[in-house]
N, C-alpha and C positions, 0 to 999 in steps of 0.2 A: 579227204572228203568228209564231210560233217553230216550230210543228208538234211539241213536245215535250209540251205541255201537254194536247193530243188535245182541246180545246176545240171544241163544236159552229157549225154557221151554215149557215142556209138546208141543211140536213140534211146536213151532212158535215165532217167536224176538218177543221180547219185545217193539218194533215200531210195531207190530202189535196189540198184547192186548193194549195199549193206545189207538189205532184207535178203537177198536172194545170195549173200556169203552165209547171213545165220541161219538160213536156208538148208542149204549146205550143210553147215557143221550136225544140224538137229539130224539129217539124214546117214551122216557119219557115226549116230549114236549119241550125240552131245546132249544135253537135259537144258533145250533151248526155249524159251516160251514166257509167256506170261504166266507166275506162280512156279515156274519152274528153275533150277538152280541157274540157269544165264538167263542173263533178259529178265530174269522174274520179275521186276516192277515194271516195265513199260512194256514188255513183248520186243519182239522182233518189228522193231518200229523204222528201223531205219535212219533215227538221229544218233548221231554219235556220240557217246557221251561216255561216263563212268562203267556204264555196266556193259557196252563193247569193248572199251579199253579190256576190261577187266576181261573178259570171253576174249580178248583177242590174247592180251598176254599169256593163259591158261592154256589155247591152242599152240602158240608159238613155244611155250615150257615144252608141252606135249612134243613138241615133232620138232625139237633140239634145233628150233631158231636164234638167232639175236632178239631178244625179247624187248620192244620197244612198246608193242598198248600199239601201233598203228596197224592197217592191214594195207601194209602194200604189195610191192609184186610177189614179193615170196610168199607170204605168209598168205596172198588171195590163193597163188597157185596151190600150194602147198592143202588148201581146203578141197580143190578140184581133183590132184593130181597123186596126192601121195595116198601111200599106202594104209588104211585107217587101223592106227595103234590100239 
């Protein structure tokens, strides 16, 4: 999911579940935001691009994933579910 395409699921674009994973991580402690060390230039915007790649592979380092830059099932669960390192 890219969040550019505004594509639906379980009643909401997918620019929104992005927003509401980096959501997530900021809550878990992450330094998530605009001006802040993820997302700093665009925010928690919800398009996917270099700098979720980059906050995604950083979480998936973090919580000893296969580190791919995507957030799929693991790596969504994984922001919901695991234990914050």
């Amino acid at each position: 999911m890219s969040g550019a395409n505004e594509r639906c699921f379980r009643g909401h674009t997918d620019r929104y579940w992005l927003q509401q994973w980096g959501t997530q991580l900021a809550r878990r402690g992450w330094s998530v935001g605009k001006g802040k060390t993820w997302l700093g230039s665009a925010g928690n915007d919800g398009i996917y691009g270099a700098e979720y790649r980059a906050l995604a592979e950083a979480f998936q380092r973090d919580q000893h994933l296969d580190v791919d830059g995507l957030i799929g099932a693991n790596t969504w669960s994984a922001a919901f579910k695991n234990p914050v390192t």
